[in-house]
Phi, psi and omega in degrees: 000133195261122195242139175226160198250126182279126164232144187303024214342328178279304177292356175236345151303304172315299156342275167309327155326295155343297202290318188304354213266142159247158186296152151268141185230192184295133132358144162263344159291319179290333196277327185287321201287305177353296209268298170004279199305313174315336219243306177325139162241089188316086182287009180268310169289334186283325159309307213292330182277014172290133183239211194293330171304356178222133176191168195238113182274138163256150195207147178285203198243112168101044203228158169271116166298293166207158180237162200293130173108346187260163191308152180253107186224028187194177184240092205248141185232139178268110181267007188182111201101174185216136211241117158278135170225107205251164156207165178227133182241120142077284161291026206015049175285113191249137189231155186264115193270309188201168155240129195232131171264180171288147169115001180264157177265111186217180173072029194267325197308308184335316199259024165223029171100343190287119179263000167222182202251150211241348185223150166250172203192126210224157155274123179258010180213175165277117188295170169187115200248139190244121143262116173281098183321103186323330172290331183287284146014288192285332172289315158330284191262035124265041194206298208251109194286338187278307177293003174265307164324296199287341200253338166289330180309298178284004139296316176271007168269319156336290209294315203279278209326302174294333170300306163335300165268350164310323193298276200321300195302325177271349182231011203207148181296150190289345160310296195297346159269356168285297169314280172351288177300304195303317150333292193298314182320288190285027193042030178266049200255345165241154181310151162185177176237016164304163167246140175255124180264138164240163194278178185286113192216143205276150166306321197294302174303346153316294169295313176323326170276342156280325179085047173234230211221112195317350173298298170328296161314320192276335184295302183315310213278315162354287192295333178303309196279009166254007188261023171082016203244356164227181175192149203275318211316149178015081201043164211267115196217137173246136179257166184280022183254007172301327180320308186313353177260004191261295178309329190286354172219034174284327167296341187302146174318109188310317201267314169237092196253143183264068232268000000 
């Protein structure tokens, strides 16, 4: 016995029409900006929704941020301006540890046990500094994925950076470090074709980063501007054709080394 099913002939066209119809669906370009804008981190919005645990300091030019020994208690991102990070040791002897610009992170030890600040930090143009509080600090970036995401990229760009320059300070002449340092300041330190202006910094502190002697420094510098690679005229602007002093002493003897 044969059983049969009455079907709608109209309702099941319309259906199939339906299913066969394709979706629209995003862009890979709209869908790319989206997730950019989701991942971005906006320090300006991150302030503004901000209550005492967070807040945004302005500072002069040539002012202390913190000094070695005080207590650590918070986390600071430069939203403006450039930061000297100096230490002094036991004889007092003071060396200049890094320069730091906007989009950096310092004060950081703080989320890793450190009860006091192991290095000072000074402005070296006028600032505008976002202080975090470690407890905030620490609730962020467990909430906020795009600020968690973006401060391990700049921890481990940190962490790559200093290993760089341990290579350099034990194995390569203080000309390619010095071409080093002025790249990274002036952020040619990856291909790109900007030109960099950086901030005003003395030879001495200069040599101080390197580790030779402002006589040396000035000889380095002498020689970049006349080789087009830097240039004086209204502050210190490095140009990418500084690299080429990075290629010129990769062969060199690890052992005759020109310090």
């Amino acid at each position: 016995m044969g059983i049969s099913i009455a079907v709608d002939q109209r309702s099941a066209g319309l259906k199939s029409k339906r299913a066969a119809a394709s979706r629209p669906r995003p862009s890979n370009a709209r869908f790319k900006t989206r997730l950019e804008e989701k991942q971005a981190f906006d320090s300006q919005a991150f302030l503004d929704s901000a209550g005492v645990a967070r807040k945004a300091v302005e500072y002069g030019n040539h002012k202390t941020v913190f000094t070695q020994g005080d207590t650590a208690t918070s986390v600071l991102y430069i939203q403006k301006g450039s930061i000297k990070i100096t230490a002094v040791n036991e004889a007092g002897h003071e060396a200049v540890v890094e320069i730091l610009g906007p989009g950096d992170f310092f004060g950081e030890g703080c989320l890793a046990g450190q009860p006091e600040r192991l290095r000072s930090a000074w402005t070296i143009t006028p600032s505008t500094i976002l202080v975090i509080k470690k407890p905030e600090m620490i609730r962020v970036l467990h909430t906020e994925q795009a600020l968690s995401d973006w401060f391990i990229k700049h921890m481990i760009s940190r962490n790559t950076r200093i290993e760089e320059e341990l290579v350099d300070q034990l194995l390569d002449r203080a000309e390619k470090r010095l071409a080093r340092v002025l790249l990274r300041l002036a952020h040619l330190d990856k291909n790109g074709p900007a030109v960099g202006a950086i901030p005003v910094l003395s030879h001495q502190v200069l040599a101080e980063m390197i580790g030779t002697t402002r006589p040396r420094v000035n000889a380095f510098m002498n020689r970049f501007r006349k080789q087009g690679f830097i240039n004086y005229d209204g502050g210190l602007e490095v140009y990418p054709s500084l690299r080429k002093v990075l290629r010129s002493h990769t062969g060199s003897h690890p052992y005759a080394v020109e310090r």
